[in-house]
C-alpha positions as CSV (number, residue, x, y, z in Angstrom):
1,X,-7.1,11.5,9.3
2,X,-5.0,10.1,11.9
3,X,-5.0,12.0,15.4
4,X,-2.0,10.2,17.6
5,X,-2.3,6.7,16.4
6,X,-1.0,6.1,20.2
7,X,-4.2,6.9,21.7
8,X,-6.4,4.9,19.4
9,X,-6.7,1.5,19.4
10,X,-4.7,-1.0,16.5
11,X,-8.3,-2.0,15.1
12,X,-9.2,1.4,15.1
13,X,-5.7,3.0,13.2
14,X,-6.3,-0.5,10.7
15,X,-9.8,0.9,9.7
16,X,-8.5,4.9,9.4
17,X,-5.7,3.5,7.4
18,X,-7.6,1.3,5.0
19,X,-10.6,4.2,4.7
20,X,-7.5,6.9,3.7
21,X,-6.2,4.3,1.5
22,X,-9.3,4.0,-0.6
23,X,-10.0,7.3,-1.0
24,X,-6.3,8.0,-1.9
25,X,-6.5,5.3,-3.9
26,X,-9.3,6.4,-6.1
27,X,-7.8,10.0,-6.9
28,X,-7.1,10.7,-10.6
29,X,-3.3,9.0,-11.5
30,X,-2.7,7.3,-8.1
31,X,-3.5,4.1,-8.5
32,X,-1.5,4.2,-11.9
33,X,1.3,5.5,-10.0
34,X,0.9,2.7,-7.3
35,X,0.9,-0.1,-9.7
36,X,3.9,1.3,-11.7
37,X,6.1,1.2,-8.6
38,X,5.0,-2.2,-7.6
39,X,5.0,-3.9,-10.6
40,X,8.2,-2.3,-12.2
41,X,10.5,-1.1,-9.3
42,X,9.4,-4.0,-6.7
43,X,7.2,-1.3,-4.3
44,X,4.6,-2.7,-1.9
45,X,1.7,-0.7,-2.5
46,X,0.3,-1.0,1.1
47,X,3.6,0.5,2.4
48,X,3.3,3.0,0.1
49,X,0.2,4.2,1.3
50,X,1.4,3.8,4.8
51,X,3.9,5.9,4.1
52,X,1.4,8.3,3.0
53,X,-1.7,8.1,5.5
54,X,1.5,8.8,8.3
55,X,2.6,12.1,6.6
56,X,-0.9,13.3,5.9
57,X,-2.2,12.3,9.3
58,X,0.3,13.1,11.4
59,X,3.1,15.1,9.6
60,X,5.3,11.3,10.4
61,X,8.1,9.9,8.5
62,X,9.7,6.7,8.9
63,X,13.1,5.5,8.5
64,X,14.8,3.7,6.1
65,X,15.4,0.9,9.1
66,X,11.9,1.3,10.0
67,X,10.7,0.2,6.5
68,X,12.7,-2.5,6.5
69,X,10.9,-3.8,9.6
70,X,7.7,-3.0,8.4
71,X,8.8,-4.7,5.0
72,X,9.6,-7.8,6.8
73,X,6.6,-8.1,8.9
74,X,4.4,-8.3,6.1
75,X,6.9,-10.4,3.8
76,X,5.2,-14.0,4.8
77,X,1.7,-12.3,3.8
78,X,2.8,-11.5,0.7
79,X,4.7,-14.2,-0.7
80,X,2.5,-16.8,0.8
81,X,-1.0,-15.2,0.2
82,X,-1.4,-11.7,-2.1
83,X,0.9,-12.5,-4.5
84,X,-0.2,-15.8,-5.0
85,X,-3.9,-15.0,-5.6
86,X,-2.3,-11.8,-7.4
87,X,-0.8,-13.6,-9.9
88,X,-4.1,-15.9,-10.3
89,X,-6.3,-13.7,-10.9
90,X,-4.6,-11.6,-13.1
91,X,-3.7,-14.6,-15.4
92,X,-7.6,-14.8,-15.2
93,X,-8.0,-11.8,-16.3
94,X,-6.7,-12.1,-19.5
95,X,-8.0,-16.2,-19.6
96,X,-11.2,-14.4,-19.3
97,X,-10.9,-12.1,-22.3
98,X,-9.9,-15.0,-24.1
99,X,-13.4,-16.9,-23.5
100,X,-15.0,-18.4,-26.4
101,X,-19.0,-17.8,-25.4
102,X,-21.1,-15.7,-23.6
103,X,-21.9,-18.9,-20.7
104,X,-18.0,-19.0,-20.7
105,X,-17.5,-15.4,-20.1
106,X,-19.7,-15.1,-16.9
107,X,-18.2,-18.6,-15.2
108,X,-14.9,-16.8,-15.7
109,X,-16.1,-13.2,-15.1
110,X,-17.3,-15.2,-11.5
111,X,-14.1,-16.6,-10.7
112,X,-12.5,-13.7,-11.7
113,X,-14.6,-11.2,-9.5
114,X,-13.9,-14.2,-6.8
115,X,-10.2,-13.7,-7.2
116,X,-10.3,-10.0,-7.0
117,X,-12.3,-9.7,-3.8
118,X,-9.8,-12.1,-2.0
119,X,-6.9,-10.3,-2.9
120,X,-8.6,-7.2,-1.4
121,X,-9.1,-9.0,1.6
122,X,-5.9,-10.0,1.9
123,X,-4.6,-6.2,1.7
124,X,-6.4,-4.8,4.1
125,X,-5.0,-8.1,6.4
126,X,-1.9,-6.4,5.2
127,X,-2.9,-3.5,6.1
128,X,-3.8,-4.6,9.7
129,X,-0.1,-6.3,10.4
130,X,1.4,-3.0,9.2
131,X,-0.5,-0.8,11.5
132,X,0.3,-4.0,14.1
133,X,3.8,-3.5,13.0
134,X,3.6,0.2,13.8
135,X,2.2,-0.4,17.5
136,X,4.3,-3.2,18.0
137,X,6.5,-1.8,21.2
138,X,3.8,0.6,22.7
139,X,6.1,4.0,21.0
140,X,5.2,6.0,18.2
141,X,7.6,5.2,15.0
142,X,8.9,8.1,12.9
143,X,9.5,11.7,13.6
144,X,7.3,14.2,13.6
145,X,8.3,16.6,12.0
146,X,6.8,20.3,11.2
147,X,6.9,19.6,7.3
148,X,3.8,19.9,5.1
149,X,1.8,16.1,4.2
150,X,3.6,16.2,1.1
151,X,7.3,17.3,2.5
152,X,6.8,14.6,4.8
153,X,5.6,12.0,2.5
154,X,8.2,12.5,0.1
155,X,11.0,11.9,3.0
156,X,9.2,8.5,3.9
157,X,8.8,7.7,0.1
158,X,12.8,8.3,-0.3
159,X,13.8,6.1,2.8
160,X,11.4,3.2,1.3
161,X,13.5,3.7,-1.8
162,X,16.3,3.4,0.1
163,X,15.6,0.3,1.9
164,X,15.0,-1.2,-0.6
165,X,17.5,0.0,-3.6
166,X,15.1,1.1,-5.9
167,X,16.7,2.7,-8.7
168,X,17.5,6.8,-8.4
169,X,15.0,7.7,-10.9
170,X,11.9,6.1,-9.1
171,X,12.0,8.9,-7.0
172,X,10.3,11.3,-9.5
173,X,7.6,8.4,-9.9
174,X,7.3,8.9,-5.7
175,X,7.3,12.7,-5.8
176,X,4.5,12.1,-8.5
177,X,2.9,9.9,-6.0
178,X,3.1,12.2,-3.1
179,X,1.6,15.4,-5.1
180,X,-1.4,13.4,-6.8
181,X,-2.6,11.5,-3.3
182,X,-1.6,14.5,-1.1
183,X,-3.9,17.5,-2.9
C-alpha cells in the first residue's frame, strides 16, 4: 500500500503502483472489467488502476482536471507505443489460431509471446510517467479524504468518467470495478 507517496521516492511509488496493479489485476472479474472499459467506453486501464492504488493507499481522489492532466501526459505513450504493439499483437493472436501446422503455431506462438511481453513493458513505462505525473510539482494531488478505499475510488472513477464523457451508464461498470479490486 501506499504510505505518503510524498515521502517516497518516484521509482519507488512506480514499483508500489505496478506491484498493486498486478495483484489487483489478477482478482476474479477485474481484469474483465478493465478491458470492457477500455475497449468499449475508451478507459485507460493504467489510470484506472491509478485511480484505484490512490484510494486504497491513501484514501485519495483526484479530480476531473487532474485526470485530464494525467490523461495527457501519458497520451504520446499510448498512441505512439501501447496501442500500436496492442493492436499487433492482438491481430496475432487470432493470426495465430489461424496457423496451418504445428512448426507454424510455435513461430507465431513466439512472436506472439514477443508482442505480449512488450506491451507489458510499455505499461509499466506508463505506469512510471503517471506516478511522474503525480510528483510532477513536489505537492500531493487529490484530497484526502476520510472515505473508505472503495468510497474513495468510486469518486476518482466518476471524475475519470467525467473527463472524459464516458457515457452515464459506465458508471455501474466503475462501481463494479471499485467493489471487485477493493475487497
Amino acid at each position: 500500500m501506499v504510505t505518503a507517496m510524498g515521502k517516497m521516492t518516484s521509482k519507488d511509488a512506480a514499483d508500489e503502483f505496478w506491484q498493486f496493479s498486478l495483484e489487483v489485476y489478477a482478482k476474479p472479474q477485474v481484469a474483465d472489467l478493465c478491458l470492457a472499459l477500455q475497449d468499449e467506453h475508451g478507459f485507460d486501464v493504467n489510470v484506472l488502476l491509478l485511480c484505484l492504488w490512490l484510494a486504497q493507499g491513501e484514501g485519495r481522489t483526484l479530480s476531473q482536471f487532474e485526470i485530464g492532466d494525467l490523461l495527457g501526459g501519458v497520451a504520446a505513450l499510448n498512441e505512439n507505443l501501447v496501442w500500436p504493439v496492442r493492436g499487433a499483437r492482438r491481430w496475432a493472436k487470432s493470426w495465430l489460431q489461424q496457423a496451418p501446422d504445428l512448426q507454424a503455431v510455435a513461430a507465431r506462438d513466439k512472436l506472439y509471446t514477443s508482442l505480449k511481453a512488450s506491451e507489458l513493458q510499455m505499461e509499466r513505462q506508463i505506469q512510471i510517467e503517471l506516478v511522474r505525473c503525480l510528483a510532477y510539482d513536489g505537492q500531493q494531488h487529490g484530497q484526502p479524504l476520510d472515505l473508505s478505499a472503495q468510497s474513495a475510488a468510486r469518486l476518482s472513477l466518476e471524475a475519470y468518467r467525467a473527463a472524459i464523457a464516458a457515457p452515464k451508464d459506465t458508471a455501474a461498470l466503475l462501481t463494479r470495478l471499485a467493489i471487485k479490486a477493493l475487497i
